[in-house]
C-alpha positions in Angstrom: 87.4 61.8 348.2 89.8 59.0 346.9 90.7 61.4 343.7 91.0 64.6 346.8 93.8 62.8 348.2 95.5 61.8 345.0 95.7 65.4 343.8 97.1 66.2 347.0 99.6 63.4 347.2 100.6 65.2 343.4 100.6 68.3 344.3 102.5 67.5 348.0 105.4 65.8 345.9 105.4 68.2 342.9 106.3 70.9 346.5 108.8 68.8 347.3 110.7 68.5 344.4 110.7 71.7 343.6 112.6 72.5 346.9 115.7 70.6 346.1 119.0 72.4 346.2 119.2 74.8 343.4 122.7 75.9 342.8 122.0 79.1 341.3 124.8 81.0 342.1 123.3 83.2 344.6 126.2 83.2 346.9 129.6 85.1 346.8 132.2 84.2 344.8 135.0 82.4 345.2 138.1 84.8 346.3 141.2 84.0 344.4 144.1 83.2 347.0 146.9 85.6 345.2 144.3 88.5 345.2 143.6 87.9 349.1 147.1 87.7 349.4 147.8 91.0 347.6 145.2 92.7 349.6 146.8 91.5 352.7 150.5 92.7 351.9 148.9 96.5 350.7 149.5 97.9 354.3 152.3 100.2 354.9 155.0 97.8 357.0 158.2 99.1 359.2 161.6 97.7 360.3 160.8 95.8 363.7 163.6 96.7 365.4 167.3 97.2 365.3 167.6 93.2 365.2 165.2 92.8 362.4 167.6 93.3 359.4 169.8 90.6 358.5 172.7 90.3 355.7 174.1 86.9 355.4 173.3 85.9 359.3 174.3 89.7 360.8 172.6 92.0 362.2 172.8 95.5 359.5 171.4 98.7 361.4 171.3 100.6 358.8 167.5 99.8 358.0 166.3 100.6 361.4 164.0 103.3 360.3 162.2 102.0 357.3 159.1 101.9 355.9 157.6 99.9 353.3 154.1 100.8 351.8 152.9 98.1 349.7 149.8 99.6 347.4 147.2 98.2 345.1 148.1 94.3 345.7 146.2 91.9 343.8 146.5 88.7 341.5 148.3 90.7 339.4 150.7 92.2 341.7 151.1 95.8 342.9 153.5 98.7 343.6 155.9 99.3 346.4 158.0 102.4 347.8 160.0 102.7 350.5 161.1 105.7 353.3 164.3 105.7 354.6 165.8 102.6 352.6 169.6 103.0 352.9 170.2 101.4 349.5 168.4 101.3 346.4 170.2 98.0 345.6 168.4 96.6 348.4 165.5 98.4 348.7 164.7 100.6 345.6 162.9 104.6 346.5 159.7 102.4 344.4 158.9 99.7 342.5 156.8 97.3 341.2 156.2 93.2 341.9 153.9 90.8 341.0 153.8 86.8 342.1 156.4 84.6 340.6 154.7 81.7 338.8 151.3 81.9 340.9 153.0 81.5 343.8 151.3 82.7 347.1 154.6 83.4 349.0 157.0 84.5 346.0 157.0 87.9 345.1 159.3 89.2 341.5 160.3 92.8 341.8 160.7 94.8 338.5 164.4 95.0 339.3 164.3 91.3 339.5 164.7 90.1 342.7 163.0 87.4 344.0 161.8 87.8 347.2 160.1 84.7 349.8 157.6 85.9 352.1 155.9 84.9 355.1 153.1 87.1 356.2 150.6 87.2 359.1 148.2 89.4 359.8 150.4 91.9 361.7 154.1 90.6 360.2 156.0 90.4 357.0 159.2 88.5 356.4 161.1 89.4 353.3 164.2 87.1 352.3 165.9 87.4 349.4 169.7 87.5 347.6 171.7 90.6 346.1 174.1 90.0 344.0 177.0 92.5 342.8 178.4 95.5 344.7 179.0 95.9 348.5 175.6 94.9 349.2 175.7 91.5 347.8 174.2 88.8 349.9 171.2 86.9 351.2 168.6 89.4 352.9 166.5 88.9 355.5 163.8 91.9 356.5 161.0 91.9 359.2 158.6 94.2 359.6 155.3 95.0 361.0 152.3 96.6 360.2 152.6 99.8 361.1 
């Protein structure tokens, strides 16, 4: 009987070690912030209103009507193109952008503006500066998801 309960006090603790937490990599993994991101801003967005288009402080309703469809955003970047843009040297027909230096909330486009953003679930905020031409200035665009 004595030797009965010392094979079961082996076997009992061989059971519990061999429940420990195993890290075997069995869960999902880890989702890189810039490809959330990306995925997040590849929604087609429009002008919020006739207020929502800024140059340099004022108001510009020249914007009122358009779209911007964001596609294929990841950690990489992605492509843009936009509907009723009333300048390319703002807003270009389509393009190209990809994060500036890993940055969540800095976008490059391929005509090299720098854009900030700010972006929710249902709202985008583009700022960024122009520079030459009529349209030279500091831009500020908010949309929604449309």
């Amino acid at each position: 009987m004595k030797q009965f309960r010392s094979i079961l006090i082996l076997l009992f603790s061989i059971l519990i070690i061999s429940c420990g937490d195993d890290d075997d990599g069995g869960g999902p993994p880890p989702i890189d912030p810039l490809d959330e991101q990306g995925n997040k801003l590849s929604v087609t967005w429009k002008v919020k209103d006739a207020n929502s288009v800024t140059k340099d402080g004022a108001i510009v309703d020249l914007f009122t009507n358009m779209t911007l469809t964001i596609s294929g955003g990841s950690k990489n970047g992605g492509n843009y193109s936009t509907t009723n843009s009333d300048s390319d040297e703002i807003w270009a027909s389509s393009g190209s952008w990809e994060f500036q230096s890993g940055d969540l909330n800095k976008l490059l486009r391929n005509d090299g503006v720098v854009m900030s953003i700010s972006l929710t679930e249902t709202t985008l905020r583009t700022s960024f500066q122009t520079s030459g031409g009529l349209k030279d200035g500091n831009w500020v665009f908010d949309f929604v998801k449309q």
